[in-house]
DOFINU-278713 format. One record per residue: x negated, y negated, z negated of N, C-alpha, C in turn; residue in one letter. Coordinates in steps of 0.1 Angstrom, whole numbers, padded with zeros to 4 digits, always signed. Atoms other than C-alpha are relative to their C-alpha. Layout:
BEGIN
XYZXYZXYZA;...
//
This chain:
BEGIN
-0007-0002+0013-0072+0088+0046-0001+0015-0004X;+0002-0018+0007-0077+0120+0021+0011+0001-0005X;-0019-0005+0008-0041+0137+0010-0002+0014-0003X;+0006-0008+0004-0043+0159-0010+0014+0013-0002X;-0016-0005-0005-0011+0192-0001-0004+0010-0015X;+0000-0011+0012-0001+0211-0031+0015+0006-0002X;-0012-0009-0001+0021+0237-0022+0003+0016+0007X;+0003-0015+0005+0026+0273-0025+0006+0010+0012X;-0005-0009-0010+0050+0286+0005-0010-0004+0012X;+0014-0001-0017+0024+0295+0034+0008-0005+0013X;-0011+0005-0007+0051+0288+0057+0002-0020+0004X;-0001+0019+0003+0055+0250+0048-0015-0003+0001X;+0014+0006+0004+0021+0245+0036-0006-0001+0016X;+0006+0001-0011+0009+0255+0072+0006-0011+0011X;-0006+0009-0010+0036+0236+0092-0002-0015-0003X;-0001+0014+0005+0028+0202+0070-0017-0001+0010X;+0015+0000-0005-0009+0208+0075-0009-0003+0009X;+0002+0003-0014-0011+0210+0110+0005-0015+0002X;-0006+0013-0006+0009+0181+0114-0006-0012-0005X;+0003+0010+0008-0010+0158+0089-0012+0002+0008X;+0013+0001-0012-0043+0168+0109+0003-0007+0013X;-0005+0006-0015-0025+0159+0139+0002-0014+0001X;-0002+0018+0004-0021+0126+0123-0013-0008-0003X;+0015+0006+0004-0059+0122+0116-0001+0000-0011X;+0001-0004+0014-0054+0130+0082-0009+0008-0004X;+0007-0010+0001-0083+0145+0062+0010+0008-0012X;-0010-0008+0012-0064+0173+0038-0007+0009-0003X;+0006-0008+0005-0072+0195+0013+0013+0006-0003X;-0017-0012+0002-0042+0228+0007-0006+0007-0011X;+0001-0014+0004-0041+0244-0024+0009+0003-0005X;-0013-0008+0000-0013+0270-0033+0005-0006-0014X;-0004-0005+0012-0012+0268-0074-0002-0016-0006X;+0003+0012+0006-0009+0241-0099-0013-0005-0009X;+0013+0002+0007-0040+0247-0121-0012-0004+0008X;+0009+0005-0010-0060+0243-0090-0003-0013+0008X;-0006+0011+0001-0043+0214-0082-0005-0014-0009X;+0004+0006+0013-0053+0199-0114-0015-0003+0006X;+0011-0002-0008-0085+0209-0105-0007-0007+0009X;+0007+0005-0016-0092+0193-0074+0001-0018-0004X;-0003+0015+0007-0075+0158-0089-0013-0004-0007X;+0010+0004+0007-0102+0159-0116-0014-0003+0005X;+0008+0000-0009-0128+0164-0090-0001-0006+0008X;-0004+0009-0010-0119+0145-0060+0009-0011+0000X;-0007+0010+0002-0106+0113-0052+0010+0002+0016X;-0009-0009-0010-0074+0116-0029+0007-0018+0003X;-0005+0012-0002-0055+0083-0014+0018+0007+0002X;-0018-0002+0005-0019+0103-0019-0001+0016-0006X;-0005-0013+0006-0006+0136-0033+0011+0002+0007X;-0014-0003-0003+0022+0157-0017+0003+0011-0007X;-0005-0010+0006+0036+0178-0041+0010+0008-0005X;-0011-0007+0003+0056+0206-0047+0001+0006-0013X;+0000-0001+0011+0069+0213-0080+0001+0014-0009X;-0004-0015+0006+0077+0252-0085-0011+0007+0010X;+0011-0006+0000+0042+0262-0087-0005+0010-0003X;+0008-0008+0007+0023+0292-0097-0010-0007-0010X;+0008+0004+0018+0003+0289-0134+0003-0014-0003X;+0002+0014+0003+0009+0252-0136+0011-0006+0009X;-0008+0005-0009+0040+0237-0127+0000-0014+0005X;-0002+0010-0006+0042+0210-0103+0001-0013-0012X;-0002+0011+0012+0059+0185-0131-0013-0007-0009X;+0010+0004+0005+0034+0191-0153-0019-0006+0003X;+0013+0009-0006+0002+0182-0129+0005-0016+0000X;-0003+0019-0004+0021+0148-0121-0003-0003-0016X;+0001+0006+0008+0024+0145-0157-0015-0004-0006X;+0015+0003+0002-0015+0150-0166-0004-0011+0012X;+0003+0011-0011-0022+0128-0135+0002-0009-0007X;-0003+0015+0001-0005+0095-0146-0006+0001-0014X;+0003-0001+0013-0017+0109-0184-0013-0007-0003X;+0016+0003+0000-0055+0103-0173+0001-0016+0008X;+0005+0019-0002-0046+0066-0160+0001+0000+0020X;+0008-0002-0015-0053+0080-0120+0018-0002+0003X;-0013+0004-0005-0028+0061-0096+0002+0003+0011X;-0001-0008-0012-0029+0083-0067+0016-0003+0003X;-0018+0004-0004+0008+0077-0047+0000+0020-0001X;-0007-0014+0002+0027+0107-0054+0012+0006+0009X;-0012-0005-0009+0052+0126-0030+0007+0010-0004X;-0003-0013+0001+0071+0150-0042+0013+0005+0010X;-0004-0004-0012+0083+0174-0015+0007+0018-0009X;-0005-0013+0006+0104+0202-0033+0014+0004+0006X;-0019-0006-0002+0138+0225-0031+0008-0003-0015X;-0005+0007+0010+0147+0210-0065+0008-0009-0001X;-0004+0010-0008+0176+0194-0056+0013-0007-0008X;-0009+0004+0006+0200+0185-0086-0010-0013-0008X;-0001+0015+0001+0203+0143-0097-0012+0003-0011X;+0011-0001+0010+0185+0152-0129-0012+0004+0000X;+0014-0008+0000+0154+0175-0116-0002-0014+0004X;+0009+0011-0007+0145+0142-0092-0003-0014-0010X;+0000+0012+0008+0155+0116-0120-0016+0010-0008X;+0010-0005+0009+0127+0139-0142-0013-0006+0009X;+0009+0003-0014+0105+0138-0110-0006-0017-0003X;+0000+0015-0002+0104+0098-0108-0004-0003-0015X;+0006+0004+0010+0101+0093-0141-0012+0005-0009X;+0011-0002+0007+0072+0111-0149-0014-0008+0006X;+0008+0006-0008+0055+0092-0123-0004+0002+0012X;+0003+0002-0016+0062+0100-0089+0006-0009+0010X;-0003+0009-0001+0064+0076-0066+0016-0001+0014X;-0010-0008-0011+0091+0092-0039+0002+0011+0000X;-0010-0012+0002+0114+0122-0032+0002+0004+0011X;-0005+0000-0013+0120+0141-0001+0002+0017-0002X;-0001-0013+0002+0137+0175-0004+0003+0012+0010X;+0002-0009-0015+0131+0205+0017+0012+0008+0001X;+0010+0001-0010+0138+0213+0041+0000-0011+0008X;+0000+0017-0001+0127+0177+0052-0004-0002+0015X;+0002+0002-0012+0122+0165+0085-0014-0003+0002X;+0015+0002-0005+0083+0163+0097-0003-0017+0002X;-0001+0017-0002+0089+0126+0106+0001-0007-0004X;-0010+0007+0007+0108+0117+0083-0018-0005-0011X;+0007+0001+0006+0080+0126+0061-0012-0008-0002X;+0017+0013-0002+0048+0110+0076+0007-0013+0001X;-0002+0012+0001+0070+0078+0075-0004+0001-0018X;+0001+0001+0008+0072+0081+0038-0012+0002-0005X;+0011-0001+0005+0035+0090+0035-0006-0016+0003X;+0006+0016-0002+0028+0054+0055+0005-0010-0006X;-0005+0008+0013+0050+0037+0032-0006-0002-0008X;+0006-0003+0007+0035+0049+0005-0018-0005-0002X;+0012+0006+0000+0000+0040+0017-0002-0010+0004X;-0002+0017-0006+0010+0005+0026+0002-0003-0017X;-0004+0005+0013+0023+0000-0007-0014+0003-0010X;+0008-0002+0006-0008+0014-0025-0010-0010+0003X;+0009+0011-0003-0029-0011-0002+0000-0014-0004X;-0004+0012+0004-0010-0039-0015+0007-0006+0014X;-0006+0000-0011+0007-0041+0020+0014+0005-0002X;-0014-0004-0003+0043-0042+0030+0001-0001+0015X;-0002+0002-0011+0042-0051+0065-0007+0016+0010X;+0002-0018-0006+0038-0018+0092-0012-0007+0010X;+0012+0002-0010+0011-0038+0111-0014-0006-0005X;+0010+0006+0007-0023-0045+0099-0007-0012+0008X;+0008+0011-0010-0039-0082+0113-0010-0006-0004X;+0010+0008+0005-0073-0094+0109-0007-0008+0010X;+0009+0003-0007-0091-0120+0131+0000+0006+0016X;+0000-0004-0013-0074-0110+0163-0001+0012+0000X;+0001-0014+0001-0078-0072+0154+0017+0007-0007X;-0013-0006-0002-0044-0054+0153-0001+0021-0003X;+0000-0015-0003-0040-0017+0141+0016+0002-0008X;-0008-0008+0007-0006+0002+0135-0002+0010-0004X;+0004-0015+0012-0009+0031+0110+0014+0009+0007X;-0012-0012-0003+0025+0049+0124-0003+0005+0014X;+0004-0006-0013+0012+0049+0163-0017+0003-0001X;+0012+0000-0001-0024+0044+0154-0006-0007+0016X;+0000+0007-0010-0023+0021+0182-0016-0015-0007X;+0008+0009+0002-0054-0008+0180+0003-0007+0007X;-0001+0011-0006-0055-0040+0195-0013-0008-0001X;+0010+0017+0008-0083-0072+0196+0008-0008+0013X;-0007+0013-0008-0064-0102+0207+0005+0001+0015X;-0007-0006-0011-0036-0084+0224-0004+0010+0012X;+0008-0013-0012-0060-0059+0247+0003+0010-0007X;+0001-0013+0007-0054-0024+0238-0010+0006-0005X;+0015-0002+0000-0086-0005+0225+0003+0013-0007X;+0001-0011+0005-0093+0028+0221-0008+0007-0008X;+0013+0001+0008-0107+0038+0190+0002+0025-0002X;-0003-0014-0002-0115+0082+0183+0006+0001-0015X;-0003-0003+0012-0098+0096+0152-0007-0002-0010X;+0009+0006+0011-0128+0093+0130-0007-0014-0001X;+0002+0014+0003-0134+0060+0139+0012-0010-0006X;-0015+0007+0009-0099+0052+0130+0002+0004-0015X;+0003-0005+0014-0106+0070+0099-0011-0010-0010X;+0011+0004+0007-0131+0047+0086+0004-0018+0004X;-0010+0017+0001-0114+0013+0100+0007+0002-0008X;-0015+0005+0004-0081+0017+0086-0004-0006-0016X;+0002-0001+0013-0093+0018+0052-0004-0011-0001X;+0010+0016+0005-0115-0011+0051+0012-0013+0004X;-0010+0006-0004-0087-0029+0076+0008-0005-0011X;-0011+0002+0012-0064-0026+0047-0001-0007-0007X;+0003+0008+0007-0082-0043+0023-0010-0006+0001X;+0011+0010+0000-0103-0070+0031-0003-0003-0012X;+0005+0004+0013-0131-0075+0007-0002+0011-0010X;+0003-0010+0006-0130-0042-0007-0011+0005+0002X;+0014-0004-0007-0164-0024-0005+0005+0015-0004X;+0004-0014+0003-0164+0013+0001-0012+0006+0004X;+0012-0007-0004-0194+0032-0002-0001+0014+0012X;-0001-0010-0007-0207+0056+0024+0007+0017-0008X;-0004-0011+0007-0195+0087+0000+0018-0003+0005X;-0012+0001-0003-0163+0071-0002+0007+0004+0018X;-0004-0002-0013-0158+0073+0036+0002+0012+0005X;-0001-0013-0001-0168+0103+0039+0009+0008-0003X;-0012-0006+0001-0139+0115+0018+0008-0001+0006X;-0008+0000-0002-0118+0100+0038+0003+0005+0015X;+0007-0002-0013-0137+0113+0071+0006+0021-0001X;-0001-0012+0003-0132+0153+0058+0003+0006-0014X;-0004-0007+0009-0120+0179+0041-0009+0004-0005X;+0009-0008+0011-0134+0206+0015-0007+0010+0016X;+0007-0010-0011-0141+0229+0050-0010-0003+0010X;+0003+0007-0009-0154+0205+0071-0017-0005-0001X;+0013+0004+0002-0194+0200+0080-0003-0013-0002X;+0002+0011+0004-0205+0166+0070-0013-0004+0007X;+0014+0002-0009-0236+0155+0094-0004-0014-0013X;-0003+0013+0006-0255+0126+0072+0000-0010+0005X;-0003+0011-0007-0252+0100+0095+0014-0004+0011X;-0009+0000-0004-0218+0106+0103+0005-0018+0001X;-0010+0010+0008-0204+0072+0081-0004-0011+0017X;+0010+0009-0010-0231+0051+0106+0007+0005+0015X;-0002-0004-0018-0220+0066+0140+0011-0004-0001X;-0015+0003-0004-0182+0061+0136-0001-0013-0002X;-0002+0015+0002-0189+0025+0123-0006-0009+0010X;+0003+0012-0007-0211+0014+0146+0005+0007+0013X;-0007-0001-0015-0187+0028+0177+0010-0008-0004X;-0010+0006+0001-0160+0010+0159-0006-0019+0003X;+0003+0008-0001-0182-0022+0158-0004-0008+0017X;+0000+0006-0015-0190-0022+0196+0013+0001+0008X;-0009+0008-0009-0157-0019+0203+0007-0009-0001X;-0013+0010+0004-0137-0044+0181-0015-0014-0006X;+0011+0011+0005-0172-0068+0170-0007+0005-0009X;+0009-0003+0010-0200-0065+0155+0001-0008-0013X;-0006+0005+0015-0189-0088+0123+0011+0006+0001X;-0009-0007+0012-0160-0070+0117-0004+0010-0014X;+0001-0005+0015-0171-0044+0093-0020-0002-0002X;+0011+0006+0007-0202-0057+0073-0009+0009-0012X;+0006-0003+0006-0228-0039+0053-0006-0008-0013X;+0004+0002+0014-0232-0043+0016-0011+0005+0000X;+0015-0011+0002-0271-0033+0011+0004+0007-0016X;+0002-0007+0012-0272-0005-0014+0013-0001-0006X;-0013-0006+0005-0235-0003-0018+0007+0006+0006X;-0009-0005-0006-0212+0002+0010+0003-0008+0013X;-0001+0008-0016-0196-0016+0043+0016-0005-0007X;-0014+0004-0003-0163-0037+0042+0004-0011+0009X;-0006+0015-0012-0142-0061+0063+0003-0010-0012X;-0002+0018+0009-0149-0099+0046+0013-0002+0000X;-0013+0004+0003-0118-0116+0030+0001-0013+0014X;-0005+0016-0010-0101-0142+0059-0003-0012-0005X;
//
């Protein structure tokens, strides 16, 4: 998954950072809101964490051009903005949760896997397909009760598809969700993580669309 951190204290911004890495998260950090903007219009992101009292471009107003252009990115906003009416503004411009600093680390990556359960069309915290078992909060795997150890970028390129059976994402797409803006990109990355994830959970789990992309068939 790509998340996308927009927020200005170096302090925070670093301590989230690390910790969302540490989660297998690919992330992109930038300080200001115009840049912010910027990167939205550019890139595609599977959440937003944002802080609202931005440099050139306030927080508010990126969420508002966001939901303005139609784009349904899940929204977090992680601010020190902490009277009934800033958060009621917040929510109603189109964010989709509230967590105000200084917020617990835990607390947080719960409400980011929320968040991305709910965008999948998922409520439940355990994903099940065909004997294949993955939780998104331990990153734990399963096939038919065995444990199975998959590496971070191969769990980066399951989860996604896991989530939505029948979706196709293209190799590009994966890749976003494989790296950041800093990060080298080998081209036969998509193919190596897929086919180590296929020898260890089956080779029909994830399936090749010719000339579009790979997804896990609907049950």
């Amino acid at each position: 998954m790509r998340l996308l951190l927009v927020e200005d204290d170096t302090m925070i911004g670093e301590a989230v950072l690390d910790q969302l890495r540490a989660e297998h998260y690919a992330v992109d950090w930038v300080r200001d809101g115009e840049v912010a903007e910027s990167a939205l219009l550019t890139q595609d992101y599977d959440l937003v964490l944002l802080d609202l009292g931005l440099p050139r471009l306030d927080g508010l107003e990126v969420l508002k051009g966001l939901r303005r252009r139609k784009q349904r990115i899940p929204v977090l906003i992680a601010t020190a903005r902490d009277s009934v009416q800033q958060r009621v503004q917040g929510l109603d411009a189109g964010a989709d949760d509230y967590v105000l600093k200084p917020f617990d680390l835990d607390e947080l990556l719960a409400r980011i896997r929320a968040l991305l359960r709910r965008a999948s069309g998922r409520a439940e915290p355990v994903y099940e397909y065909k004997g294949v078992s993955i939780c998104p909060a331990t990153r734990e795997v399963s096939m038919k009760g065995v444990p199975v150890v998959l590496s971070a970028r191969e769990w980066a390129v399951l989860e996604p598809l896991l989530a939505r059976p029948g979706l196709v994402l293209s190799r590009a797409q994966l890749e976003e969700k494989l790296y950041g803006w800093k990060d080298d990109i080998s081209s036969n990355a998509v193919e190596v993580y897929i086919h180590g994830v296929r020898k260890k959970l089956g080779a029909d789990l994830i399936q090749n669309v010719r000339g579009v992309g790979y997804m896990v068939p609907r049950d």
